[in-house]
C-alpha positions in Angstrom: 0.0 0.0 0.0 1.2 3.5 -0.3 -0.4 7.0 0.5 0.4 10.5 -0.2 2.2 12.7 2.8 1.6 16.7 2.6 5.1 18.8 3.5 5.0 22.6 4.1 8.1 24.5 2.7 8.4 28.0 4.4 9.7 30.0 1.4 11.6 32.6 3.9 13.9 29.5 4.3 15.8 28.3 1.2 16.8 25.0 2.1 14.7 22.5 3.8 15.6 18.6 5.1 13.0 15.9 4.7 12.8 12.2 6.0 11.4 10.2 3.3 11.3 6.6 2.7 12.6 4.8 -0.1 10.3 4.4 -3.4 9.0 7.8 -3.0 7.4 10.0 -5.9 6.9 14.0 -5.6 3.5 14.4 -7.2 3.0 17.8 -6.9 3.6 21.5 -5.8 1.8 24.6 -4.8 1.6 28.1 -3.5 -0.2 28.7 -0.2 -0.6 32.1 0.3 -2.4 32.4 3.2 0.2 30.7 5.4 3.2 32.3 3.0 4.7 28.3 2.4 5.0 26.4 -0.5 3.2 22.7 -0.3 5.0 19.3 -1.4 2.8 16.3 -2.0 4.7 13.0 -1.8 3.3 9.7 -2.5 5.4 7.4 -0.1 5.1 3.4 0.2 3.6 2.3 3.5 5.2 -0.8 4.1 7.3 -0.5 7.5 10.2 -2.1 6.6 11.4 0.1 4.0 13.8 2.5 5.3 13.9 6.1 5.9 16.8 8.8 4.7 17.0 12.4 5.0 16.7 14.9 1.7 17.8 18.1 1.4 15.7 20.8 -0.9 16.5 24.0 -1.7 14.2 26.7 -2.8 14.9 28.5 -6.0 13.7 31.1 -7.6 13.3 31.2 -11.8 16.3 32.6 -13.4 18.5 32.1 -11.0 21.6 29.4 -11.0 21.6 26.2 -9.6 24.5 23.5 -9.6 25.0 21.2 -12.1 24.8 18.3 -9.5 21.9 19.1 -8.2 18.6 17.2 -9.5 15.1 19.1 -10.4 12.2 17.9 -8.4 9.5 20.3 -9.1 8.0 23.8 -9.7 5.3 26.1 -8.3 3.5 28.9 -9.8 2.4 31.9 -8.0 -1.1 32.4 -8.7 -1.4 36.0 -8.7 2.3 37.0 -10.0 4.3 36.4 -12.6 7.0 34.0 -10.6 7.6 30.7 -10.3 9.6 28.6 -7.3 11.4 25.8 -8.3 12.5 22.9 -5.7 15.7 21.1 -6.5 17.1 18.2 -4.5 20.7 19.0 -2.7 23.0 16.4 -3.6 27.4 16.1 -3.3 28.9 16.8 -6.4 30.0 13.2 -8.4 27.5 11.7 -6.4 26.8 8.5 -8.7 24.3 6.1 -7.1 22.8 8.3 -4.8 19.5 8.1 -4.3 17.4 11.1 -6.3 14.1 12.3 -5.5 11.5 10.5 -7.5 8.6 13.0 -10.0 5.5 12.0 -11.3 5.6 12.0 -15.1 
């Protein structure tokens, strides 16, 4: 079985650490105004026995650079301007076989 696990971003703070367990798919991202954050929906397997590790996103804003290391995970559009927030998975430089945050298609 598997379910999907809501994770608030505040976008005051660029980078963010989340515990995620292995087989997980980012299936979406949005704006919430009211509470200034941006929302992460992540559709994680439930079995218990699947281990957990720790993910690093950072915030970034269109337009503006981004190592060549690090992997795209998703976007966000503001509703009301024209801007975009783009969330990009922290990961070590030559950093072959490590695990990468998972997107829907």
């Amino acid at each position: 079985m598997k379910t999907v696990r809501e994770f608030h971003l505040d976008l005051d703070q660029p980078l963010h650490s989340l515990q995620l367990p292995e087989g997980f798919v980012c299936v979406n991202a949005a704006f919430d105004l009211v509470r200034r954050q941006l929302d992460l929906w992540v559709e994680v397997p439930l079995r218990p026995d699947v281990p957990e590790q720790s993910y690093r996103i950072k915030l970034v804003a269109s337009g503006q650079p981004v190592p060549l290391h690090y992997h795209y995970v998703a976007s966000a559009l503001h509703p009301f301007e024209s801007r975009a927030v783009h969330l990009y998975q922290v990961t070590e430089p030559n950093s072959v076989g490590a695990a990468v945050l998972g997107r829907a298609a």
